[in-house]
C-alpha positions as CSV (number, residue, x, y, z in Angstrom):
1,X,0.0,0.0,0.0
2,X,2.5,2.3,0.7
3,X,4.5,1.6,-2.3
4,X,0.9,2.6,-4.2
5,X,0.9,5.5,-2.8
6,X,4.9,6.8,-3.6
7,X,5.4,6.7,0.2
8,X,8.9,5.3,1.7
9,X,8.5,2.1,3.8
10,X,9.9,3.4,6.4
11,X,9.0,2.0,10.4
12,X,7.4,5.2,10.9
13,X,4.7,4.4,7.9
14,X,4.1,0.8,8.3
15,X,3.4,2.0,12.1
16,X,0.8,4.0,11.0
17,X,-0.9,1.8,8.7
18,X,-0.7,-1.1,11.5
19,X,-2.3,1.1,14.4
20,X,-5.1,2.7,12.2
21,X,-8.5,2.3,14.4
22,X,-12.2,1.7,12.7
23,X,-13.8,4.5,10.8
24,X,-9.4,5.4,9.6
25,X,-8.7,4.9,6.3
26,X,-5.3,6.2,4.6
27,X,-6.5,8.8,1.6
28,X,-4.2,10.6,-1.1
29,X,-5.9,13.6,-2.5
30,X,-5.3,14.5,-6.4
31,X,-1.9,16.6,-5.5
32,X,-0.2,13.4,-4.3
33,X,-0.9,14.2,-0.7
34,X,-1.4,11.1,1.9
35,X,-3.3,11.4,5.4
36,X,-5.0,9.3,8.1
37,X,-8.7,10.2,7.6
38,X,-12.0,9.2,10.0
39,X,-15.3,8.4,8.4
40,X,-17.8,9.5,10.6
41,X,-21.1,7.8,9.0
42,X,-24.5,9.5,9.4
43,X,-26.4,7.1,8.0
44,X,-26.5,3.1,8.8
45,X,-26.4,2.4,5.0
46,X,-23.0,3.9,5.0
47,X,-21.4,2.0,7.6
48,X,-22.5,-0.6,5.2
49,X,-21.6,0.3,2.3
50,X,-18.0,1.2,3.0
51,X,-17.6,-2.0,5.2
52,X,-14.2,-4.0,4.6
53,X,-15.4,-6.7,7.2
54,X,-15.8,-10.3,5.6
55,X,-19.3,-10.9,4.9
56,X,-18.8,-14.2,7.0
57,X,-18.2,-12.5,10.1
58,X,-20.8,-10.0,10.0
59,X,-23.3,-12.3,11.6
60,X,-21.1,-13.8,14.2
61,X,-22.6,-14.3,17.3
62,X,-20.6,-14.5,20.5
63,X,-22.0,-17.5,22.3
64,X,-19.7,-16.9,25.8
């Protein structure tokens, strides 16, 4: 991903990609820049829609 985006593989980077929380996505605008972003979702069908959880998981029931 990093290598996508013309940034150096560098500890620093692969840091932040590792430690990025839900709703954080990594976003390069159209002048090259690259940032941690949050999605903050007003709307259900957005959380949806944007979802990168495996469709197997989503109704996982915790049966402890």
């Amino acid at each position: 991903m990093l290598e996508f985006m013309n940034k150096s593989v560098t500890e620093e980077n692969i840091k932040m990609l590792m430690e990025l929380e839900n709703r954080q996505a990594v976003f390069q605008d159209l002048d090259g820049r690259v940032g941690v972003i949050e999605f903050d979702a007003v709307f259900e069908q957005f959380i949806e829609c944007f979802s990168t959880t495996p469709e197997d998981t989503l109704n996982y029931e915790d049966v402890s």
